[in-house]
C-alpha positions in Angstrom: -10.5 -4.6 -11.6 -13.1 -3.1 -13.9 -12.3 -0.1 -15.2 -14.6 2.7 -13.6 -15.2 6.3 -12.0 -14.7 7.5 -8.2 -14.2 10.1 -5.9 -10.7 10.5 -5.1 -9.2 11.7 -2.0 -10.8 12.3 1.4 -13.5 15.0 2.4 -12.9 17.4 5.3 -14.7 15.5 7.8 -12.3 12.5 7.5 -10.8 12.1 10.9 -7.0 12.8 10.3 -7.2 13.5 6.5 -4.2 15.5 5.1 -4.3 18.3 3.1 -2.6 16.8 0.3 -5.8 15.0 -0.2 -7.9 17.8 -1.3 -9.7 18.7 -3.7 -11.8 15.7 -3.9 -12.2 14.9 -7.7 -13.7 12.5 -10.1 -11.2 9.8 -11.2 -11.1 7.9 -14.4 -9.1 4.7 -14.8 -9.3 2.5 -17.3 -9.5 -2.1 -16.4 -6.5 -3.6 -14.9 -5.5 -6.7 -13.4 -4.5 -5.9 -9.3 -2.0 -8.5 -6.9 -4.4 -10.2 -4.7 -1.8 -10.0 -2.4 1.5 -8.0 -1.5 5.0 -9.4 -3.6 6.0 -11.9 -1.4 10.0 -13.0 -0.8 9.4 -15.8 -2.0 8.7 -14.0 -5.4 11.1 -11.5 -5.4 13.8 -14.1 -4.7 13.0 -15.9 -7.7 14.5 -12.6 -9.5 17.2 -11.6 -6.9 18.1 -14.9 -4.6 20.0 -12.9 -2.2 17.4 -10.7 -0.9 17.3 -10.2 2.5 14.4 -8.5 4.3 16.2 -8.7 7.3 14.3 -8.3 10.6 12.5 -6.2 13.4 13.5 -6.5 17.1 14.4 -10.0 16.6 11.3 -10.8 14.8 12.2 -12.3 11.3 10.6 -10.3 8.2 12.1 -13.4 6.1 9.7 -15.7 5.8 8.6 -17.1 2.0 4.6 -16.0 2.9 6.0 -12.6 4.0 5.9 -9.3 1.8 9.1 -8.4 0.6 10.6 -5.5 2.3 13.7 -3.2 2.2 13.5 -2.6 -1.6 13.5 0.6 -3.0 11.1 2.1 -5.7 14.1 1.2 -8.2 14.2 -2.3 -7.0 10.5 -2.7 -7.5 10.2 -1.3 -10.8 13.1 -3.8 -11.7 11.5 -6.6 -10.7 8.2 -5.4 -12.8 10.1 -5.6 -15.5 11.9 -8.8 -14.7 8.9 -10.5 -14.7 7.3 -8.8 -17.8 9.8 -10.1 -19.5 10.0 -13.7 -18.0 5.9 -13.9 -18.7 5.7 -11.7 -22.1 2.8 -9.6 -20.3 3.0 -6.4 -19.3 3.8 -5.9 -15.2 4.5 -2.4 -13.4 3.6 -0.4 -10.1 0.3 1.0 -10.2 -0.3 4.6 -10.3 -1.8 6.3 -6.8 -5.3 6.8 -8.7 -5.3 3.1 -9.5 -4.3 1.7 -6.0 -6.9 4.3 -4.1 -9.3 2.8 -6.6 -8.8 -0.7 -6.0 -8.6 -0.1 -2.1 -11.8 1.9 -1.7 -13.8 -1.0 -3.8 -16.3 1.5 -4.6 -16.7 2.2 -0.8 -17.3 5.9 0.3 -15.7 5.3 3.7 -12.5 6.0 5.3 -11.3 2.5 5.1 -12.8 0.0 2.7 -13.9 -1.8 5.8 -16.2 1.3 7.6 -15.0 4.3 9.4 -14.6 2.5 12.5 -10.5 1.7 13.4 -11.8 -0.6 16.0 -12.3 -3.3 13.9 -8.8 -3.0 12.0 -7.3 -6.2 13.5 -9.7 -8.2 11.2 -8.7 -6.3 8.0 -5.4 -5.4 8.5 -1.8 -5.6 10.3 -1.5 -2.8 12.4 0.5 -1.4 15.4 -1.8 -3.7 17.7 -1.4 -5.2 21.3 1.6 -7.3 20.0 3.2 -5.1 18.3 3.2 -3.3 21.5 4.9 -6.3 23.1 8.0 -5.1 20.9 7.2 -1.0 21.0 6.1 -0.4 24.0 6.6 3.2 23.4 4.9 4.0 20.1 1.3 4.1 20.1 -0.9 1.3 19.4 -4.6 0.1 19.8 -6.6 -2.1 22.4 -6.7 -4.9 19.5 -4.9 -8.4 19.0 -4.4 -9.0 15.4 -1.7 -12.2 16.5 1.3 -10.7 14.3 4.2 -8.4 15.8 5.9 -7.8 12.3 4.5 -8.3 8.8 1.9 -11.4 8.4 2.2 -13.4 5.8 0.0 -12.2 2.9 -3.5 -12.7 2.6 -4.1 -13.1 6.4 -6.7 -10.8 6.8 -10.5 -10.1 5.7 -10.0 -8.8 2.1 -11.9 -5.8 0.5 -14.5 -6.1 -2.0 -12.4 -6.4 -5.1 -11.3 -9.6 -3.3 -8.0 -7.6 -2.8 -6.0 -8.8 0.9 -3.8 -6.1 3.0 -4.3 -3.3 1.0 -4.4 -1.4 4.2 -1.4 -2.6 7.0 1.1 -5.1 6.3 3.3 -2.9 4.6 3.6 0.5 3.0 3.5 -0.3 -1.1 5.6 2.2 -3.3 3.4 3.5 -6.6 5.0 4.5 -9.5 3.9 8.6 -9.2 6.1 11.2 -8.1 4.8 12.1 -4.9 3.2 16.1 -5.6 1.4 17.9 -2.5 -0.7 19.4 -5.4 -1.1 16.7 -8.1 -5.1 16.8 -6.6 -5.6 20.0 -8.0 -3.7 19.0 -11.4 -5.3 15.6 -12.3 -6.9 14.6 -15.8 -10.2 13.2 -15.2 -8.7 10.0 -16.7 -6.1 7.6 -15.8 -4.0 10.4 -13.8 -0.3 10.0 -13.6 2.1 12.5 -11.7 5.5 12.5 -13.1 6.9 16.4 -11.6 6.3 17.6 -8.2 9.9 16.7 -6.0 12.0 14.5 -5.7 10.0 11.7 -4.1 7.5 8.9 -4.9 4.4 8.2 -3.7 3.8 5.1 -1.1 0.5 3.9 0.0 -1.6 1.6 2.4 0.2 1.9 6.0 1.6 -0.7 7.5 2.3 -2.8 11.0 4.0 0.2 12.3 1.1 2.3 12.6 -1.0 2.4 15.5 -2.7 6.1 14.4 -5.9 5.8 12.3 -4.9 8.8 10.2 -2.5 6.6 8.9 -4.5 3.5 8.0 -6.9 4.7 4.9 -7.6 4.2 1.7 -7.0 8.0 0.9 -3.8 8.6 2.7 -1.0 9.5 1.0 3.1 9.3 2.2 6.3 9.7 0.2 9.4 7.8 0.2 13.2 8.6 -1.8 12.8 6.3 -4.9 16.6 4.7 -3.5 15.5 4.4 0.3 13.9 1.5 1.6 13.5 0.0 5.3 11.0 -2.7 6.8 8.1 -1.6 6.5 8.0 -0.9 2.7 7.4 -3.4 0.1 5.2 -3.3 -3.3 2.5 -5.0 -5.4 2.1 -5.6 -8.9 -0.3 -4.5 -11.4 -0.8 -5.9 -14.9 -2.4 -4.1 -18.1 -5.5 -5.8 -19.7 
């Protein structure tokens, strides 16, 4: 990713913004190297073998091509620095104002795809028509994206970065503390929230959600740094 300047957050007339997301403000960040896709098992196994992702309603969330799943914020920052040292570069989570900047790919728009949720399935996993299959009662949309449970990465139309699933698939853990008011806090440049609660920040959305409030580029949801469950994995970022 070059390193550049954008607006971050989401302006009141975003359909289901939060208010967590205001003010709007200019970000800084400086270059950075981005996953092109989500940590896959078959990565994360290479550091811990007996991983397990488990399943969803008899669905398997195991598969090598799969994101990794069920890991906490502790887990992933582990593995960040597993591989830092197995590689002698530099690997870690990236902070909320990098992964909003790499998902919006200089795009204005609620999703880096358009403001229409209609055409989701071709961009992202989602709470679709088959995850309905397997949830009948949580809500979904009228669109067939063929995956019930996490698809394996890269699956989908990717953003303009060249970037795959950065909305859907699963939620992805950053490494801020997750602060209701870090918006009105921010440096200009390469913002990091460290205080705020207990909490860390997670980003992206994921196959369970079939509201579009939840599948932005600007949305923002918290997790316990030691909880994890099966829609939750992580991506990696690496330092110029």
């Amino acid at each position: 990713m070059p390193g550049g300047c954008y607006q971050m957050g989401s302006p009141s007339s975003e359909e289901g913004r939060n208010d967590d997301e205001e003010p709007v403000h200019e970000v800084c960040v400086d270059g950075f190297w981005m996953g092109k896709f989500e940590v896959t098992n078959e990565q994360y196994r290479r550091y811990k073998h007996e991983h397990d992702s488990g399943d969803f309603n008899g669905h398997s969330l195991n598969g090598n091509s799969q994101p990794v799943v069920s890991v906490t914020w502790d887990d992933a920052k582990a593995y960040a620095q597993w591989l830092s040292g197995k590689d002698n570069e530099t690997f870690r989570l990236p902070t909320e104002a990098e992964w909003e900047y790499a998902a919006k790919a200089g795009t204005t728009t609620a999703r880096y795809w358009g403001d229409d949720f209609d055409e989701a399935c071709m961009y992202a996993n989602i709470a679709d028509l088959m995850g309905h299959s397997i949830r009948p009662d949580w809500p979904y949309y009228n669109c067939d994206d063929g995956y019930a449970v996490t698809a394996p990465v890269g699956s989908f139309k990717p953003n303009a970065f060249g970037l795959y699933d950065m909305l859907g698939n699963v939620w992805e853990w950053c490494a801020d503390v997750m602060d209701p008011n870090a918006y009105s806090k921010h440096p200009s440049r390469n913002p990091l929230s460290s205080a705020g609660s207990e909490y860390r920040v997670t980003r992206g959305g994921s196959f369970f959600n079939g509201k579009p409030r939840h599948v932005r580029s600007a949305n923002r949801l918290w997790g316990f740094p030691g909880g994890k469950d099966e829609s939750l994995g992580f991506r990696l970022l690496k330092t110029e």
